[in-house]
ROMI-754239 format. One record per residue: residue number from 1; residue in three letters; x, y, z of N, C-alpha, C in turn. Coordinates in steps of 0.001 Angstrom, whole numbers, plus 500000, padded with zeros to 6 digits. Example, Ala and Ser with C-alpha at 12.3 -4.5 7.8 and 13.67 -1.06 7.14 Angstrom:
// residues 2
+------+------+--------+--------+--------+--------+--------+--------+--------+--------+--------+
| resi | resn |     nX |     nY |     nZ |    caX |    caY |    caZ |     cX |     cY |     cZ |
+------+------+--------+--------+--------+--------+--------+--------+--------+--------+--------+
|    1 |  ALA | 513190 | 494310 | 507800 | 512300 | 495500 | 507800 | 513200 | 496700 | 507800 |
|    2 |  SER | 512850 | 497750 | 507080 | 513670 | 498940 | 507140 | 512900 | 500030 | 507870 |
+------+------+--------+--------+--------+--------+--------+--------+--------+--------+--------+
***
This chain:
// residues 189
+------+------+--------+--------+--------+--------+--------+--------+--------+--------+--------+
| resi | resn |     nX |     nY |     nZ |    caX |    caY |    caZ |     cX |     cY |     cZ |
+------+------+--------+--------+--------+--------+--------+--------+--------+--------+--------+
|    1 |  UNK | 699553 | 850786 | 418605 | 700420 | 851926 | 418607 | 700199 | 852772 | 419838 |
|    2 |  UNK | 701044 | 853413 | 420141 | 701040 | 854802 | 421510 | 700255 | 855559 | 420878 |
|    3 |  UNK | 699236 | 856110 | 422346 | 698585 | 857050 | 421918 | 698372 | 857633 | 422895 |
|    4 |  UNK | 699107 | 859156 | 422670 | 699615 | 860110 | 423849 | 698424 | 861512 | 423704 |
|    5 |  UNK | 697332 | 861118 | 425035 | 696495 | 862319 | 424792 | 696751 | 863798 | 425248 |
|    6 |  UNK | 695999 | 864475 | 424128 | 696742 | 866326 | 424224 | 695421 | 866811 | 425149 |
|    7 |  UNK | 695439 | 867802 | 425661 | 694143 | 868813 | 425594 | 694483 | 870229 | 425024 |
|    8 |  UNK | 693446 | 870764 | 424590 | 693580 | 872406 | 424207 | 692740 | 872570 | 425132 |
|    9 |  UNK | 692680 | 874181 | 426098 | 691958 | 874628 | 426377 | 691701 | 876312 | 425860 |
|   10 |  UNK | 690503 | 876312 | 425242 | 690683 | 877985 | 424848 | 689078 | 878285 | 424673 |
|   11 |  UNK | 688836 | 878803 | 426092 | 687627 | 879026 | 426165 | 686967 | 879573 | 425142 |
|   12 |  UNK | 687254 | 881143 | 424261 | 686847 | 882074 | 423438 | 686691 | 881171 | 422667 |
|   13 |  UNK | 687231 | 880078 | 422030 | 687264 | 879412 | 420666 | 686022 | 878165 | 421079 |
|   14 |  UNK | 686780 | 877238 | 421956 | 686087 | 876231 | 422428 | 685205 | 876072 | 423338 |
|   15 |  UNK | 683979 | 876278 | 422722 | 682951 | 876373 | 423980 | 682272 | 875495 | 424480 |
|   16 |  UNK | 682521 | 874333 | 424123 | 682169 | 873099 | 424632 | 682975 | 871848 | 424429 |
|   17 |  UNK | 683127 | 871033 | 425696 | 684103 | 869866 | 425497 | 683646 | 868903 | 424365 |
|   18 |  UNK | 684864 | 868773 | 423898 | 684785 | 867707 | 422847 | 686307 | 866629 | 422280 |
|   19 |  UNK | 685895 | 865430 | 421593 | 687092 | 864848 | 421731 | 687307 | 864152 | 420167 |
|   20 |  UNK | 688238 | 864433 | 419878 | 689022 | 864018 | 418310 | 689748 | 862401 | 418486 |
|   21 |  UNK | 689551 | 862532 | 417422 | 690447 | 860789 | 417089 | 691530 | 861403 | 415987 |
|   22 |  UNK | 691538 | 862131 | 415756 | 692528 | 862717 | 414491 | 693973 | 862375 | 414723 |
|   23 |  UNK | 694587 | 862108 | 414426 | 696027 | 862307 | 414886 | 696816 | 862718 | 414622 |
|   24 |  UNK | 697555 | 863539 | 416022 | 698101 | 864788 | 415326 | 699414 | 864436 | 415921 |
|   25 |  UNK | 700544 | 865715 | 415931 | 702461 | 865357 | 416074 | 702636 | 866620 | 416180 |
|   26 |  UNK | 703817 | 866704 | 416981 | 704395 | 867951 | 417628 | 704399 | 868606 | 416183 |
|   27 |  UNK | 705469 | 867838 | 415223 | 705616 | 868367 | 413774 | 704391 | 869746 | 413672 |
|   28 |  UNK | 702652 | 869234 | 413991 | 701905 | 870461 | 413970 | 702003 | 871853 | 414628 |
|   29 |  UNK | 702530 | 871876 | 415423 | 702471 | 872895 | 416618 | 702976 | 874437 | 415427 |
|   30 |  UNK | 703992 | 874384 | 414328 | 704482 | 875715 | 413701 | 702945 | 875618 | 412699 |
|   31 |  UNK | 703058 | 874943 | 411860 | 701869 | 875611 | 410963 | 700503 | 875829 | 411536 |
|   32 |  UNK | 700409 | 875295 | 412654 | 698879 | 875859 | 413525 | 699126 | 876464 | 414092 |
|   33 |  UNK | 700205 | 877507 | 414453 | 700782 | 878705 | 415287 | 700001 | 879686 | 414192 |
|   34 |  UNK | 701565 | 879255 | 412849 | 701305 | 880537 | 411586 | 699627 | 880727 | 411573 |
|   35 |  UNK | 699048 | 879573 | 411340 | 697635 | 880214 | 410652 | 696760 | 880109 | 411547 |
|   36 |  UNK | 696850 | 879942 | 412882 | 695404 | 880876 | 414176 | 696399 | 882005 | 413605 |
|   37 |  UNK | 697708 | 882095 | 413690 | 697748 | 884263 | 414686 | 697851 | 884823 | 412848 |
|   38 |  UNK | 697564 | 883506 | 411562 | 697614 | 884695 | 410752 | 698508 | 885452 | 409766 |
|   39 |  UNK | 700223 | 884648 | 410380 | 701287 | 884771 | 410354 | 701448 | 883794 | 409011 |
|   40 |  UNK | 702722 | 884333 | 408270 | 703378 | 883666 | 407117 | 704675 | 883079 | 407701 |
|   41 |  UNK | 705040 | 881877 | 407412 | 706240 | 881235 | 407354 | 707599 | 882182 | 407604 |
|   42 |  UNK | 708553 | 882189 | 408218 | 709851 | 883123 | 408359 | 710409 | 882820 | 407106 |
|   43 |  UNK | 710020 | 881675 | 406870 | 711293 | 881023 | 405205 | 710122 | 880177 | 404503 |
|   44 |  UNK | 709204 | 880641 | 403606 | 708471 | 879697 | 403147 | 708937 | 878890 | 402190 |
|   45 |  UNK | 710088 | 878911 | 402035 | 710807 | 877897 | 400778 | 711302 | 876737 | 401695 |
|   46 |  UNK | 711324 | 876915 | 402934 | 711773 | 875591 | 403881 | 710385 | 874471 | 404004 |
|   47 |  UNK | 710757 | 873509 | 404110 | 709637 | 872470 | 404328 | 709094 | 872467 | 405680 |
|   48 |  UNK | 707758 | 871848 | 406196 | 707204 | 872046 | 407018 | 706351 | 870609 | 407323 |
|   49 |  UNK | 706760 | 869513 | 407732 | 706497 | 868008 | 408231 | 705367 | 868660 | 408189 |
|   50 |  UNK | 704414 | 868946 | 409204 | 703120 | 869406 | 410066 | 701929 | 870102 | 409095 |
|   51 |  UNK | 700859 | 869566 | 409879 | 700165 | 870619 | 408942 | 698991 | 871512 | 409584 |
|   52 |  UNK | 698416 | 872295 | 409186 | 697713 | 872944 | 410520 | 696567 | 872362 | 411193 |
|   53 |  UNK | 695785 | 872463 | 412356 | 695401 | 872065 | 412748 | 693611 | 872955 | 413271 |
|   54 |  UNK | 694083 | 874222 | 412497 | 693040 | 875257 | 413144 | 691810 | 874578 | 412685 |
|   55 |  UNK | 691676 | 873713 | 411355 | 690343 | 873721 | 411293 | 689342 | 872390 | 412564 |
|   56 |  UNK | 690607 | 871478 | 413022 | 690502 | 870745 | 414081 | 689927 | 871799 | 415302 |
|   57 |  UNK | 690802 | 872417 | 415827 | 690830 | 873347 | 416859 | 689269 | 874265 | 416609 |
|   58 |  UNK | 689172 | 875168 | 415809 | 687985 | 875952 | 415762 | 687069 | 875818 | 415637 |
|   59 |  UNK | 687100 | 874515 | 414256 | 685447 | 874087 | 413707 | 685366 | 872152 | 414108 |
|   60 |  UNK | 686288 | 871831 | 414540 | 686362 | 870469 | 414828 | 685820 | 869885 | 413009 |
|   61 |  UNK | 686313 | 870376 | 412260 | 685914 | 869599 | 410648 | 686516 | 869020 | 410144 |
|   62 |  UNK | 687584 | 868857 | 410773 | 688873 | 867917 | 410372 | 688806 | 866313 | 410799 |
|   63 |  UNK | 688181 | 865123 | 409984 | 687656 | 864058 | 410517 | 688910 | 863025 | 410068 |
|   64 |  UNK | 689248 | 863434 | 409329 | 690533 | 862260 | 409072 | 692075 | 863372 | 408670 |
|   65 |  UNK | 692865 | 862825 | 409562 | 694495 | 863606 | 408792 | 694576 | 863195 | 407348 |
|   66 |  UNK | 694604 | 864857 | 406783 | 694942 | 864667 | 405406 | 696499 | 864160 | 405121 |
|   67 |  UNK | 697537 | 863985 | 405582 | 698885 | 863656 | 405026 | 699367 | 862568 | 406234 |
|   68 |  UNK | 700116 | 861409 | 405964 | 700656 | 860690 | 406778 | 701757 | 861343 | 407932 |
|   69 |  UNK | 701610 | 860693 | 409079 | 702598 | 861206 | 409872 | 704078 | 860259 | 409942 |
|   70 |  UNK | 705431 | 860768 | 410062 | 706640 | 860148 | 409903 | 707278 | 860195 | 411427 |
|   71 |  UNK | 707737 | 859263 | 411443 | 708697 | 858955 | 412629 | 709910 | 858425 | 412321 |
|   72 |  UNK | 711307 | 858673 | 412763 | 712453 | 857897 | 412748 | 713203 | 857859 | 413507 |
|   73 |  UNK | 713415 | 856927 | 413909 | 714813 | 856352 | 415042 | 715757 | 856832 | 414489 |
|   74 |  UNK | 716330 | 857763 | 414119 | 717656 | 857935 | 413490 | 718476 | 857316 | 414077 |
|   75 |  UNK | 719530 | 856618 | 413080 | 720672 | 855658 | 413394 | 722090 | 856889 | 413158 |
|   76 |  UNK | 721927 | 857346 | 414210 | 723167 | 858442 | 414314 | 724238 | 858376 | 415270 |
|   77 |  UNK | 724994 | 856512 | 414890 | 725943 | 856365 | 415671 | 727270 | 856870 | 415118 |
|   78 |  UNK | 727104 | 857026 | 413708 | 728372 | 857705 | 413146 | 728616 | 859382 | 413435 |
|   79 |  UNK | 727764 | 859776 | 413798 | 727400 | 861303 | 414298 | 728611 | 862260 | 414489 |
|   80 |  UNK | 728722 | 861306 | 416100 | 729746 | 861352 | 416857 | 730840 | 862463 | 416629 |
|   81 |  UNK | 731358 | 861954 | 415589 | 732357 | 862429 | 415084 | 732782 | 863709 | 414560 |
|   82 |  UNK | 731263 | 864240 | 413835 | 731038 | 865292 | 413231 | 731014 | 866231 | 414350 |
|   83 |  UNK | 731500 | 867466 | 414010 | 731532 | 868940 | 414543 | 729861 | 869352 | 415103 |
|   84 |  UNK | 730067 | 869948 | 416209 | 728838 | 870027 | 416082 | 728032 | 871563 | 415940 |
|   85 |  UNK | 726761 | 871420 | 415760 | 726193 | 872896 | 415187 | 726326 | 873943 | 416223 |
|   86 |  UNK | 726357 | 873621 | 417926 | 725980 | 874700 | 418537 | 727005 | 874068 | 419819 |
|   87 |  UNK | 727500 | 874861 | 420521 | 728484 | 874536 | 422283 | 728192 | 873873 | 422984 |
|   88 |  UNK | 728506 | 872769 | 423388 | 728113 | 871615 | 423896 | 727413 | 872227 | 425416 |
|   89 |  UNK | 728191 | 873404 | 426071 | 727491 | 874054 | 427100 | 725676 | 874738 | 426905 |
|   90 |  UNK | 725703 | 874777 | 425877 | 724028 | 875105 | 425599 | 723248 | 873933 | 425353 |
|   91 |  UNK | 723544 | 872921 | 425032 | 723000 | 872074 | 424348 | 722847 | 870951 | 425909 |
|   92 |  UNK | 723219 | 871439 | 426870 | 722756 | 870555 | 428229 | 721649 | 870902 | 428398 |
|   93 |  UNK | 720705 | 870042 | 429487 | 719350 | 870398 | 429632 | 719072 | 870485 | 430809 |
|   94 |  UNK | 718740 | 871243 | 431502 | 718187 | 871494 | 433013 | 717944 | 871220 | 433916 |
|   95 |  UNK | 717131 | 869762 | 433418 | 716277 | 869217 | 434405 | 716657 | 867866 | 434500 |
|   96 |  UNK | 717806 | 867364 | 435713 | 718115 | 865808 | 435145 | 716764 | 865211 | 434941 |
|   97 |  UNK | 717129 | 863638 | 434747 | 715999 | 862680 | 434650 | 716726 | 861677 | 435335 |
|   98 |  UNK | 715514 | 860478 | 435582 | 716083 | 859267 | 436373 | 717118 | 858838 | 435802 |
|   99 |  UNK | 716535 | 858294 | 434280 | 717557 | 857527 | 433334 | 718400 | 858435 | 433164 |
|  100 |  UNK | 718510 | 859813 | 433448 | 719989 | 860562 | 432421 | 720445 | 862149 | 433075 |
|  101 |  UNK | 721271 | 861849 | 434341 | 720938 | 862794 | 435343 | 722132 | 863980 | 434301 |
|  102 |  UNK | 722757 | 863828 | 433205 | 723137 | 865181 | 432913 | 722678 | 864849 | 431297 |
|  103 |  UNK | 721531 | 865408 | 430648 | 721024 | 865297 | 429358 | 722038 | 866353 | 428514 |
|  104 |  UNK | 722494 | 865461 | 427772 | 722979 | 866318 | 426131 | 722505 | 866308 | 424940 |
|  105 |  UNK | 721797 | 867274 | 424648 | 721099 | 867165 | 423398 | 721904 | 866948 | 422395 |
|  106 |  UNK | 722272 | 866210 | 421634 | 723009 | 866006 | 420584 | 722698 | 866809 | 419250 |
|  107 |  UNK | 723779 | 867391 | 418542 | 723334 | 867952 | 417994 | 724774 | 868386 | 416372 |
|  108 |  UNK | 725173 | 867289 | 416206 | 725836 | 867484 | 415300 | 725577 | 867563 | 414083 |
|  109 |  UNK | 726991 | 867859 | 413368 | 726958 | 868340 | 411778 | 726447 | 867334 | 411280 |
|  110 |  UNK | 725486 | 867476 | 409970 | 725820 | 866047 | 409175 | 725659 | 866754 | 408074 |
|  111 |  UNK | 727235 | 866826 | 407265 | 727619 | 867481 | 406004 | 726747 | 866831 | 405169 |
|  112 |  UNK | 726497 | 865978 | 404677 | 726189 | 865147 | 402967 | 724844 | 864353 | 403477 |
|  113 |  UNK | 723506 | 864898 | 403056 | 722492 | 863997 | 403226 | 722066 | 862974 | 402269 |
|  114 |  UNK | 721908 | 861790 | 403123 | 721763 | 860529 | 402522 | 720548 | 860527 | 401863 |
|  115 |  UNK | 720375 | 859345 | 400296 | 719227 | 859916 | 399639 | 718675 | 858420 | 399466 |
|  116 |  UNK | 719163 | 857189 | 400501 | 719064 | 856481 | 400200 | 719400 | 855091 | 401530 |
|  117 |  UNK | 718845 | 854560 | 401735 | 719880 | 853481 | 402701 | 719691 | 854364 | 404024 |
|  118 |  UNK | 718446 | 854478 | 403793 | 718669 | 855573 | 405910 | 718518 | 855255 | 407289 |
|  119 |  UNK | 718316 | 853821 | 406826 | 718878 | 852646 | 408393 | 717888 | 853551 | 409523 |
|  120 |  UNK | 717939 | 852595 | 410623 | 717524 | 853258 | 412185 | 715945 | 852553 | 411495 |
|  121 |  UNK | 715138 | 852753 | 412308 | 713839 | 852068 | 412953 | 712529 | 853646 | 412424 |
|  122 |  UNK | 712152 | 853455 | 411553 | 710920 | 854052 | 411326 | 709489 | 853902 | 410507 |
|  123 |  UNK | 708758 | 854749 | 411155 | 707639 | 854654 | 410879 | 706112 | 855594 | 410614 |
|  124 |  UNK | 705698 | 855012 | 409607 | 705362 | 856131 | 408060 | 703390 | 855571 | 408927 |
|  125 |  UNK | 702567 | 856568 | 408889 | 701285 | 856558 | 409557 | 699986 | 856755 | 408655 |
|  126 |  UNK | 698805 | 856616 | 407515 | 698091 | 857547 | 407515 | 696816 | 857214 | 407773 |
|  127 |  UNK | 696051 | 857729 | 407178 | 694531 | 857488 | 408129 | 694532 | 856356 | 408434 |
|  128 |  UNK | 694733 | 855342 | 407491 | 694057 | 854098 | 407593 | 695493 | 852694 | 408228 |
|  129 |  UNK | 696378 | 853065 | 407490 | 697330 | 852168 | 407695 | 698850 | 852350 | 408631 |
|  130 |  UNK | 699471 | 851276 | 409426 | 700577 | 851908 | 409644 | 701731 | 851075 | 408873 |
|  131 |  UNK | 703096 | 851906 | 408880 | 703975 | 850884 | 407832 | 705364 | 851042 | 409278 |
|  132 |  UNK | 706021 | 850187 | 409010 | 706923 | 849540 | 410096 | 708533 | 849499 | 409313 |
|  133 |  UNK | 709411 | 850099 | 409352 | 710495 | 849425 | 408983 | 711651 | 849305 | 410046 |
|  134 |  UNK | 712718 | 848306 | 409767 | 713224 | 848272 | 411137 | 714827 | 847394 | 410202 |
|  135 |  UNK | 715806 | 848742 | 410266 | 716954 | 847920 | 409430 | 718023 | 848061 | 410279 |
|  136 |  UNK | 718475 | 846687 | 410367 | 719828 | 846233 | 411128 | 720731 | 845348 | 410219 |
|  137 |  UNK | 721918 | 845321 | 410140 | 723168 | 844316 | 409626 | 722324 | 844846 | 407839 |
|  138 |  UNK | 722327 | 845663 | 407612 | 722412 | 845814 | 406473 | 720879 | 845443 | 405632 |
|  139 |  UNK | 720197 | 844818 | 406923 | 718689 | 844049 | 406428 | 717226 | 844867 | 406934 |
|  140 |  UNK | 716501 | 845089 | 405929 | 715367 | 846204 | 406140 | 713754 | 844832 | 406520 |
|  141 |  UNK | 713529 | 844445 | 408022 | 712482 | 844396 | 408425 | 711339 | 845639 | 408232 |
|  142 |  UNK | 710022 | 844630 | 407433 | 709040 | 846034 | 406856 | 707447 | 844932 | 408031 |
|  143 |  UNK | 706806 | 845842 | 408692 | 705471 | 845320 | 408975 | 704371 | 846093 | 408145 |
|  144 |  UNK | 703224 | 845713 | 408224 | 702301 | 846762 | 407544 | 700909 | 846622 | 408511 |
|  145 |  UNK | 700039 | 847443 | 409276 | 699019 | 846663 | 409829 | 698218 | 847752 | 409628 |
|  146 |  UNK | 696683 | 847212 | 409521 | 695427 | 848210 | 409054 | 694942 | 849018 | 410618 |
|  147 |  UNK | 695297 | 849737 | 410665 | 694902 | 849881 | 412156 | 693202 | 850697 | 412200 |
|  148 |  UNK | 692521 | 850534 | 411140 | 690751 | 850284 | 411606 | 690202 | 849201 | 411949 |
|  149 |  UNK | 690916 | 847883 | 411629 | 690755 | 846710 | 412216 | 691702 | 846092 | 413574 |
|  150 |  UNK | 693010 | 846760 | 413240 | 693617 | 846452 | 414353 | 694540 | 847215 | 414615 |
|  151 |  UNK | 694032 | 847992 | 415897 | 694911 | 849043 | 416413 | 695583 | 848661 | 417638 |
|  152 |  UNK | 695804 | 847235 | 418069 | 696808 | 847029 | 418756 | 698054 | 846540 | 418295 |
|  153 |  UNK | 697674 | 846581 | 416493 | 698903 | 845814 | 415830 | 699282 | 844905 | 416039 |
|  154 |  UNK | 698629 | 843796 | 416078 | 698987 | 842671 | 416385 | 699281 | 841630 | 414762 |
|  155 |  UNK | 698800 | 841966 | 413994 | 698437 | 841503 | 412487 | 698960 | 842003 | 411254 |
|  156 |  UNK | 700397 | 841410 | 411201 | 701151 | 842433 | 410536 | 700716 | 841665 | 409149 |
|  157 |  UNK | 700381 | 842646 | 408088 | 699281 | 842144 | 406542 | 700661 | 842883 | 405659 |
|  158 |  UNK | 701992 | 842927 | 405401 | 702922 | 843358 | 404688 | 702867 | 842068 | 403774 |
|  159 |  UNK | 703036 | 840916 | 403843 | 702954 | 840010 | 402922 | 702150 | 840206 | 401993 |
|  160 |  UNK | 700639 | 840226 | 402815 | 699470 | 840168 | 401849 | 699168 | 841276 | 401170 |
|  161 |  UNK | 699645 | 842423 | 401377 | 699644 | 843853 | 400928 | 700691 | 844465 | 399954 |
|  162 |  UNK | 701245 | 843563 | 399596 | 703063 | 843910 | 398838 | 702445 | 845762 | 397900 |
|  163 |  UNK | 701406 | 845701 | 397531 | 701140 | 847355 | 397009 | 701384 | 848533 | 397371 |
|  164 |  UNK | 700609 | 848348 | 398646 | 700596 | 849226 | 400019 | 701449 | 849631 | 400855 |
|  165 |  UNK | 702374 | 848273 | 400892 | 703818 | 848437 | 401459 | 704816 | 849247 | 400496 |
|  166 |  UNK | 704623 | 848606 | 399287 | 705865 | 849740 | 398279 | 705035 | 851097 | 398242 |
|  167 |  UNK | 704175 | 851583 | 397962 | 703795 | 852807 | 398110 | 703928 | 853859 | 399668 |
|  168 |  UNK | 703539 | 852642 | 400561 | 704175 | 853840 | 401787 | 704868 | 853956 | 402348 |
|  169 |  UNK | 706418 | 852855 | 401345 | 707812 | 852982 | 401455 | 708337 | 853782 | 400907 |
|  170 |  UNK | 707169 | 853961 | 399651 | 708489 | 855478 | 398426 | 708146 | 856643 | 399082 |
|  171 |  UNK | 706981 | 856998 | 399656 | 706266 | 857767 | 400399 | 707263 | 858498 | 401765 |
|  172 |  UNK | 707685 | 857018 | 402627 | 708468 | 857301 | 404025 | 710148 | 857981 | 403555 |
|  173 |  UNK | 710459 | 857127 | 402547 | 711433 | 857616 | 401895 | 711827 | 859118 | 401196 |
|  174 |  UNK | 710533 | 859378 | 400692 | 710885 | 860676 | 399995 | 710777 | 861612 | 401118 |
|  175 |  UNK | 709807 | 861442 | 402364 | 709929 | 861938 | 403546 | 711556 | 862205 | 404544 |
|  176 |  UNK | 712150 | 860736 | 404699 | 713476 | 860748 | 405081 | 713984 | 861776 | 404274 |
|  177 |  UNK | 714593 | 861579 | 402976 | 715028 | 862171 | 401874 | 714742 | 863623 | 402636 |
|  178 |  UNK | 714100 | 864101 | 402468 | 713709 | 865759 | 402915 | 714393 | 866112 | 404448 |
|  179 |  UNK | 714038 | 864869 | 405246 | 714931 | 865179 | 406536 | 716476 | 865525 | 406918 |
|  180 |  UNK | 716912 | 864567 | 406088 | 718517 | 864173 | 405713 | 718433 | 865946 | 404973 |
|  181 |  UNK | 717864 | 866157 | 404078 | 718259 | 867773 | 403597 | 718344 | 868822 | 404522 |
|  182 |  UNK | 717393 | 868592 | 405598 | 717091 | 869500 | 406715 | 718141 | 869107 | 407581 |
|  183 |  UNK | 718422 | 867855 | 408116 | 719735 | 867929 | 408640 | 721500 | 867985 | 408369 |
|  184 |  UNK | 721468 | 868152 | 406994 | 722503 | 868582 | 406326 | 722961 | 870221 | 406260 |
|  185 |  UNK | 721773 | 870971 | 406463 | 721283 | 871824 | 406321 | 720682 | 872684 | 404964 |
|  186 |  UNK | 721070 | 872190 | 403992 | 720611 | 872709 | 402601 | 719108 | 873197 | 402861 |
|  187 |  UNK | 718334 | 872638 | 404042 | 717175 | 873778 | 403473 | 717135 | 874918 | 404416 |
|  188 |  UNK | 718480 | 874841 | 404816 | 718726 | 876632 | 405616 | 719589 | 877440 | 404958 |
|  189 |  UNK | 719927 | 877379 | 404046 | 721072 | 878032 | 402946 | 720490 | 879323 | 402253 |
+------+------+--------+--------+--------+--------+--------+--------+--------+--------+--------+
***
């Protein structure tokens, strides 16, 4: 798997270099804001992917992520179509890139969230295991690999694991499920 290294620097807190294996996701960046400065949620009835990170950051006591991390390719070719949330003039980005010299953040409606069948390429993380799904023509490719034994993923164990795989499929799912709400918007209502 990618593994994209962060640094913190904060002298007052951190007074000596040190280095984590934990793994963490942008998803963290709001609930380790709220609880260093202290702060409560703007909407605590909204969900929150992330989870904090202060006890990583301050006391380094955080040795394994307590909750799996989610990723998804969203398959948002039907998108398109839908209205979108904000002026296509704001939603440009600044700074071309090689691949994409005028960036548009996309950013449309999606009235009715799906609770089921959520296609596109994702992938469900937690301490110990990673889970793989990958659905095209209607067909859901699943990998499963232990990544304390093999973290180049080379050894996909979904066959031999059929347990592990349905559990951190209902798991990725009830995760999607919550996203699709967030991008419907029902959990801004």
């Amino acid at each position: 798997g990618l593994r994209v290294p962060a640094i913190i620097e904060w002298p007052a807190v951190i007074r000596s270099h040190r280095r984590s294996t934990v793994p963490c996701v942008s998803s963290d960046i709001f609930p380790t804001l709220l609880d260093l400065t202290g702060l409560k949620s703007p909407d605590p009835g909204r969900p929150i992917d992330g989870i904090s990170l202060r006890e990583l950051i301050v006391s380094d006591s955080i040795k394994e992520r307590p909750r799996p991390i989610g990723f998804w390719k969203y398959d948002a070719a039907g998108e398109r179509r839908n209205e979108r949330w904000m002026d296509p003039e704001l939603t440009r980005g600044t700074t071309p890139t090689v691949k994409n010299p005028a960036i548009d953040f996309l950013n449309f409606k999606h009235p009715v969230a799906r609770m089921s069948d959520f296609g596109g390429q994702a992938a469900w993380t937690d301490a110990r295991y990673k889970l793989l799904t990958n659905t095209r023509n209607n067909r859901t490719e699943t990998e499963l690999y232990d990544l304390s034994v093999d973290p180049g993923e080379k050894n996909n164990i979904a066959a031999e694991h059929r347990d592990i795989v349905e559990r951190m499929t209902t798991e990725l799912h009830e995760w999607q499920r919550s996203v699709e709400r967030s991008l419907s918007g029902a959990d801004y209502r």
